[in-house]
N, C-alpha and C positions, 0 to 999 in steps of 0.2 A: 668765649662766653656766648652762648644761645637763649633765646629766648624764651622766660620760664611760664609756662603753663599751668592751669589750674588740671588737677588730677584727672576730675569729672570731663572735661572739654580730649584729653589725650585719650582718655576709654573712646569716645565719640567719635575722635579720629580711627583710632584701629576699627572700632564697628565701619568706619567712611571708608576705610581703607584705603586713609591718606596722612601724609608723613607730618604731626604733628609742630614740628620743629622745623621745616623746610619749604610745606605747601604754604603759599602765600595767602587763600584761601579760609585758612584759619583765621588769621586775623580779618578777614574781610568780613568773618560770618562773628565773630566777635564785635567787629564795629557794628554792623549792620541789627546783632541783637541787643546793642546796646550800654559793653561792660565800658563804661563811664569813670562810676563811682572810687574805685581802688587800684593801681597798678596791678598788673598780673592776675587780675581776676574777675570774674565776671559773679556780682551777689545772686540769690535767687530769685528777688522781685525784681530785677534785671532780664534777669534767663525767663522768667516766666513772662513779663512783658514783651520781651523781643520774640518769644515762640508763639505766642499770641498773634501778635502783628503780621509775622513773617508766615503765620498758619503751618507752625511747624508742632505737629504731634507723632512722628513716628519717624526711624531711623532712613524708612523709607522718603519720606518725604525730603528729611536735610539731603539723601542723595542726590534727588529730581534738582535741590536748589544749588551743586556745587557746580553745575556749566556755570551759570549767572553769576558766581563767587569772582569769577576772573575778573582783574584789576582794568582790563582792555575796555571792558563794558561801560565804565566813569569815565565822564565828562572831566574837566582840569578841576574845574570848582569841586565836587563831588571825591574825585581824588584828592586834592590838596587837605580836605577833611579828611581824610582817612592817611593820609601818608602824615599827619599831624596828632592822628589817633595811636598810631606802631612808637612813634615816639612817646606819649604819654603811656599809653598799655604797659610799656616793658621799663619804665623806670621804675626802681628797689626804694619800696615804701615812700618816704618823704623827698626822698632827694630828686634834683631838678634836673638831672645832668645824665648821661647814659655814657659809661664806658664806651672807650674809642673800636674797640674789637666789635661789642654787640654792635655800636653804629656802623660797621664793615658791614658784618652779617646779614643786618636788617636792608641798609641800602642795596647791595647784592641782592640780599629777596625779593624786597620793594619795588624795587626802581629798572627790575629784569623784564624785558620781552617790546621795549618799541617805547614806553614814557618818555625817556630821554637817549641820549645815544650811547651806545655802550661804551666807545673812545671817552665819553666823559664821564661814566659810571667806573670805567676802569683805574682810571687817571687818578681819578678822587678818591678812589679806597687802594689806590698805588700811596698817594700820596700821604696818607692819614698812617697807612700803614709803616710808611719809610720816616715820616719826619722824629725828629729826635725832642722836639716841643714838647714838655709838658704840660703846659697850657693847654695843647691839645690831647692829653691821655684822656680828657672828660670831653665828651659835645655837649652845648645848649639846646635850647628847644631854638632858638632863634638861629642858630649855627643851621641846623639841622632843614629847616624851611628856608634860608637861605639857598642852599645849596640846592634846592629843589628848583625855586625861583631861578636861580644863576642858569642853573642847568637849562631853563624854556630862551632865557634871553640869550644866553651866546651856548649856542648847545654845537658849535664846532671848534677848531682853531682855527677857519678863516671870520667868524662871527668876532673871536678873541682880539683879532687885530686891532677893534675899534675899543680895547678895555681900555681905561685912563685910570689905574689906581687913585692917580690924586682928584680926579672929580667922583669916586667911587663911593657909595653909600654904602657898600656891600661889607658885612664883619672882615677885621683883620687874615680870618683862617681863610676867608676867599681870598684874598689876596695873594696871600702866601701862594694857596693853591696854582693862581693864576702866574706866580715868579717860579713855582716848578713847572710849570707848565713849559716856559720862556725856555729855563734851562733844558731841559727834556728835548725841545725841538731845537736847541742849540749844539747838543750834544751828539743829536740824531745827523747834524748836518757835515 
């Protein structure tokens, strides 16, 4: 499952000549204009606000603005809005929760190019991917910023040595993550 686009926004991408469903960038220039209001879409007194502010009036222009689209350019705080944004964006109308596959998808998109380390971007959509929990077929919003958090505070496995599940504030699915993690380099040895 990928992440579902408004029609008008994937025209824009083919005019950008950039892969709708894959460039990260889309969502940057979505947060950045402002789609708030509804899951998967951005309304028009949104789109008109945010092209306003951003001094976007020509196809031309949103090109000049896709270097600066890249995710490298934000600060933690700055990011952490916006990796809180991908989550809220791509949830299916009311519901709180996003399919375990789009959270693969999206953390893979997200979370690619130096944020966090890839050994722990891998591990983590290893693991979401392999576990047999259904508890976990759905991520929270709270799961979802966790694992971002997790990712700055022990972002290796020698950081991991010092984990204490039982003084751990962190949701239950970090834990787990963190007892396949255990098995993983136990298995390796």
């Amino acid at each position: 499952s990928k992440t579902s686009l408004p029609p008008g926004i994937c025209k824009l991408c083919e005019q950008l000549d950039i892969d709708a469903l894959e460039d990260v960038r889309v969502l940057v220039l979505l947060w950045k204009l402002g789609a708030n209001k509804k899951p998967a879409e951005i309304q028009k007194e949104e789109w008109m606000a945010g092209c306003h502010k951003l001094k976007l009036d020509s196809v031309d222009k949103f090109k000049k603005l896709l270097p600066s689209l890249d995710t490298g350019f934000m600060d933690r705080e700055e990011f952490g809005d916006f990796y809180k944004f991908c989550f809220q964006f791509n949830r299916a109308g009311t519901h709180k929760t996003l399919e375990k596959d789009l959270v693969v998808a999206l953390l893979r998109m997200v979370l690619t190019g130096g944020r966090i380390t890839s050994g722990r971007l891998d591990t983590f959509c290893e693991f979401l991917e392999s576990t047999k929990d259904t508890s976990y077929s759905k991520i929270t919003l709270d799961q979802w910023r966790s694992f971002l958090d997790f990712s700055y505070e022990y972002p290796d496995a020698k950081a991991l040595e010092g984990y204490d599940e039982g003084m751990s504030a962190w949701p239950v699915l970090i834990d787990e993550y963190v007892e396949f993690m255990e098995k993983s380099v136990k298995k390796a040895k």
